[in-house]
ZAPAZA-727411 format. One record per residue (C-alpha): x negated, y, z negated; residue in three letters; residue number from 1. Coordinates in steps of 0.25 Angstrom, whole numbers, plus 5000, padded with zeros to 4 digits. Each point is the difference from the previous one (the first is absolute). Layout:
BEGIN
{node {X Y Z} ala NUM} ...
This chain:
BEGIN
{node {5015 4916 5047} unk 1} {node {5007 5015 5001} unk 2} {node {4987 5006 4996} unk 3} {node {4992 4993 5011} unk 4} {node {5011 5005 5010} unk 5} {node {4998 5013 4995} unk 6} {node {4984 5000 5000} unk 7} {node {5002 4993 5017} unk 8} {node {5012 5011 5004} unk 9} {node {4988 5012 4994} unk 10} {node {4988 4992 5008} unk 11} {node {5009 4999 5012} unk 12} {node {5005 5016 4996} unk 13} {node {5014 4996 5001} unk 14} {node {5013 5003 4990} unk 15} {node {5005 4990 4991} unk 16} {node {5017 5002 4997} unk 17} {node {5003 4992 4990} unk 18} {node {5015 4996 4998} unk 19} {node {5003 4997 4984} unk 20} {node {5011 4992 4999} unk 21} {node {5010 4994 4990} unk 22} {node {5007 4985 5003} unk 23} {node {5011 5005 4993} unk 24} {node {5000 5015 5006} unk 25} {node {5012 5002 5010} unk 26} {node {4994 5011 5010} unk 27} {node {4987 4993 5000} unk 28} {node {5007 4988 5008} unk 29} {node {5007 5010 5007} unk 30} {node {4987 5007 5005} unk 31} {node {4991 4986 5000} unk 32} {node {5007 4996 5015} unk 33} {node {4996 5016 5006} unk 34} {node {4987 5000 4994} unk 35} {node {4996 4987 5004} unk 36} {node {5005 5008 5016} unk 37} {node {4991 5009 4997} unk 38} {node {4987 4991 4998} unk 39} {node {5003 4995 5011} unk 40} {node {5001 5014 5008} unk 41} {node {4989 5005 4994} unk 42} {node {4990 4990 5002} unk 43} {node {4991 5004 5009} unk 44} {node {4998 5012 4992} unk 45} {node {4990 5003 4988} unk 46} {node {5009 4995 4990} unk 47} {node {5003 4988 4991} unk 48} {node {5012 4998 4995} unk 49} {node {5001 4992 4988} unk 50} {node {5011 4996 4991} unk 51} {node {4998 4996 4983} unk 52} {node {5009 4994 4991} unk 53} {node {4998 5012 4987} unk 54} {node {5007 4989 4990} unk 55} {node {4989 4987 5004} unk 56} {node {4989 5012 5002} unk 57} {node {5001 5007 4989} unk 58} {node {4986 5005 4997} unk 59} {node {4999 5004 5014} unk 60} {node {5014 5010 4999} unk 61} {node {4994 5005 4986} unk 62} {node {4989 5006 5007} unk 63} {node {5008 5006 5010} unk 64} {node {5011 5004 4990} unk 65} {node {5011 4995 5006} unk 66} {node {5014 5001 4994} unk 67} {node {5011 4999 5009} unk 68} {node {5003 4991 5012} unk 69} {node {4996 5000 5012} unk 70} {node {4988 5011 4998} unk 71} {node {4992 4999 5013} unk 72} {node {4986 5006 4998} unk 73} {node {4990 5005 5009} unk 74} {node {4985 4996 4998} unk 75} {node {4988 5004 5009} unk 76} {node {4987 5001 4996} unk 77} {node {5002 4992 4988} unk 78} {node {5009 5012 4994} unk 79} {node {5016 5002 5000} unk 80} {node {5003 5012 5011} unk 81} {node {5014 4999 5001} unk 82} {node {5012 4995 4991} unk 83} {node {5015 4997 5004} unk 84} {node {5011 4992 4991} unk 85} {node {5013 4995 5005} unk 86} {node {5005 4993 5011} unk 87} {node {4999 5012 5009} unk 88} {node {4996 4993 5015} unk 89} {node {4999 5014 5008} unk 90} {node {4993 5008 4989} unk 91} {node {4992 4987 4998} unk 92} {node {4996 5000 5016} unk 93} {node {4999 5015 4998} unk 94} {node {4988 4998 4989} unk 95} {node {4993 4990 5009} unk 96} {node {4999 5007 5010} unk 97} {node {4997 5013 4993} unk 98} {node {4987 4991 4994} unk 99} {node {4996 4994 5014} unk 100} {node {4999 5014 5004} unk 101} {node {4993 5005 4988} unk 102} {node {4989 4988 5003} unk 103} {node {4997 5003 5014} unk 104} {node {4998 5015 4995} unk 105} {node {4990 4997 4991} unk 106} {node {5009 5004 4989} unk 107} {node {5000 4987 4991} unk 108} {node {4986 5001 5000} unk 109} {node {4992 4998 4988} unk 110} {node {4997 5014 4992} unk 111} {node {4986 5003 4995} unk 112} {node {4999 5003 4986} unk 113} {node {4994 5014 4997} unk 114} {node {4990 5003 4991} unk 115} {node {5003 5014 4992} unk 116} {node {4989 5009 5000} unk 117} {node {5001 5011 4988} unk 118} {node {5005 5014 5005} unk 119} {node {4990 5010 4999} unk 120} {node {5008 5011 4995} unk 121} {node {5006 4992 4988} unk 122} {node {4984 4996 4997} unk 123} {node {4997 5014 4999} unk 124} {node {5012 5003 4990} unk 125} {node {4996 4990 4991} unk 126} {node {4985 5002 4999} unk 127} {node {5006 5014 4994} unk 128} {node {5004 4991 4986} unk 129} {node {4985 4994 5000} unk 130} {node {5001 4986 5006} unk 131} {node {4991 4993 5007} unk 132} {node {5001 5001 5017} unk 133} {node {4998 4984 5001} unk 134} {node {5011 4997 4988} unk 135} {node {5010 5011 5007} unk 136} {node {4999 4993 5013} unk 137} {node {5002 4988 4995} unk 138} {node {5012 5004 4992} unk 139} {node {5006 5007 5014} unk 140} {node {4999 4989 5008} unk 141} {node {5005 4989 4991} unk 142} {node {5012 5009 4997} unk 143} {node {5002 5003 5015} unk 144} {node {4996 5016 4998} unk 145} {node {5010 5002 4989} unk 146} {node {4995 5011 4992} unk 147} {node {5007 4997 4988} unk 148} {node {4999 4985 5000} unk 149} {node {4985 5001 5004} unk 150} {node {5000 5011 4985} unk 151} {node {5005 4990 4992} unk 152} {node {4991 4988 5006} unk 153} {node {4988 5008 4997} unk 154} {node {5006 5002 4988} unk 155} {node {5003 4987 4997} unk 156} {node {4988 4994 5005} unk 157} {node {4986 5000 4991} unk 158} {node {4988 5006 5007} unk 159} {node {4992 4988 4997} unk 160} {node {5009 4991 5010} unk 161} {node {5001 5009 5011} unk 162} {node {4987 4991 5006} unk 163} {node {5009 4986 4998} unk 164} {node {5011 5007 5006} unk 165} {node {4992 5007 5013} unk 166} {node {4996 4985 5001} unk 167} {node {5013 4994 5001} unk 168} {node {5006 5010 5010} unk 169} {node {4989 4998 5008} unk 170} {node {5001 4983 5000} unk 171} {node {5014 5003 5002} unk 172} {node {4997 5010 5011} unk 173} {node {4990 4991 5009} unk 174} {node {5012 4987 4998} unk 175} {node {5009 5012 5007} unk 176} {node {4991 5004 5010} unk 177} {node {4997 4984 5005} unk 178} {node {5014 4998 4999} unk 179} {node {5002 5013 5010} unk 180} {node {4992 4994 5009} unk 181} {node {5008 4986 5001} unk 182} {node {5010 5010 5003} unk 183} {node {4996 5007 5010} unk 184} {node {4996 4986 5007} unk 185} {node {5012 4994 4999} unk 186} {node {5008 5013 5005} unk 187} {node {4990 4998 5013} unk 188} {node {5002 4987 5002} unk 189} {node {5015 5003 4999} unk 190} {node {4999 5011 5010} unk 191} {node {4993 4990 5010} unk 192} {node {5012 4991 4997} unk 193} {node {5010 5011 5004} unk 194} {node {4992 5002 5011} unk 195} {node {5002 4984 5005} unk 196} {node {5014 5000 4998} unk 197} {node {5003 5013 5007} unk 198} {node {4992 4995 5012} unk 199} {node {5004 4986 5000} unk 200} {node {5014 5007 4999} unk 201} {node {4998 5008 5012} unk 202} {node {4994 4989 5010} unk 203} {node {5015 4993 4995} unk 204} {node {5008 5012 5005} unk 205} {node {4992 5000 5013} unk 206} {node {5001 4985 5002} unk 207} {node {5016 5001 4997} unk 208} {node {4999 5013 5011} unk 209} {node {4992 4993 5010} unk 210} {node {5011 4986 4999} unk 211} {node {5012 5009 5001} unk 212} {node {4994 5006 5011} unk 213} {node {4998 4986 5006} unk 214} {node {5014 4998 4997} unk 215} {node {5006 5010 5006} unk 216} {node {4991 4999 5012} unk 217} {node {5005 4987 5003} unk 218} {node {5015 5003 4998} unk 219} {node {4999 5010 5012} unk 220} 
């Protein structure tokens, strides 16, 4: 059930701040009362706010390694953003907003992995000890251009597998380069979203403006 609350919040492009509780954690029934306020403050915003018992949902407080009570955590995009423990309700308000912010900005979106491309100059160096240019590449990129790591990979690696292995990184490579363009979908869908709310939001203000008015008009 949390997970499909997760997957709805990051097709809707919304945050997810989960509250993991303890029944028998004193600040956490402190806090329980204020951030049940602030649901309800925030809930025309792109935010859900959700609370989870960590002793009756263990599996689910493994993965997100919670050990003390109330950790609050922030999810967008499937991923944790932000982290805050203790029954602290301004800092905890402080973070929400902080993440709201973030969201509209286009700071939560989801980063594109990049593909490491082998540094020419290190390519040159090492053709010097007699490899050859397609194993020197490969050694480079797979160790993220570090000269020495890419040394003791060649070193490490018979000649005979550098085909299986120019393979793999090139399976492994198209999976990233599918996987980047979900990315960049979704970051576009999320930036139409933004745009929605911040319109939506705009034609509130101006419909709030024009019933003061009214108001105020009819006082005098």
């Amino acid at each position: 059930e949390f997970k499909q609350v997760v997957n709805k919040a990051k097709e809707d492009g919304k945050i997810v701040l989960v509250d993991f509780f303890s029944v028998s954690c004193g600040p956490c029934k402190q806090i329980a009362p204020i951030y049940a306020q602030m649901a309800k403050k925030y809930r025309d915003m792109p935010i859900v706010f959700v609370k989870i018992d960590a002793e009756k949902n263990r599996s689910v407080s493994a993965t997100y390694h919670i050990r003390a009570f109330p950790t609050f955590k922030f999810i967008c995009g499937g991923r944790v953003t932000d982290t805050l423990k203790g029954a602290d309700p301004g800092a905890l308000e402080t973070k929400v907003k902080q993440q709201l912010k973030k969201l509209e900005d286009g700071e939560l979106d989801e980063k594109v992995q990049v593909i490491v491309q082998a540094d020419e100059a290190l390519v040159a160096q090492l053709l010097l000890f007699g490899y050859e240019k397609g194993a020197i590449e490969w050694a480079l990129r797979v160790t993220s251009n570090n000269l020495q790591n890419a040394v003791t990979k060649l070193m490490d690696t018979k000649p005979e597998m550098i085909p299986t292995m120019l393979a793999m990184e090139e399976s492994a490579n198209k999976l990233i380069q599918e996987n980047n363009a979900k990315v960049l979908l979704r970051n576009e869908e999320a930036k139409k979203k933004r745009a929605e709310r911040k319109k939506l939001a705009l034609a509130k203000q101006e419909a709030e403006k024009k019933k003061e008015a009214g108001t105020v008009g009819q006082g005098g």
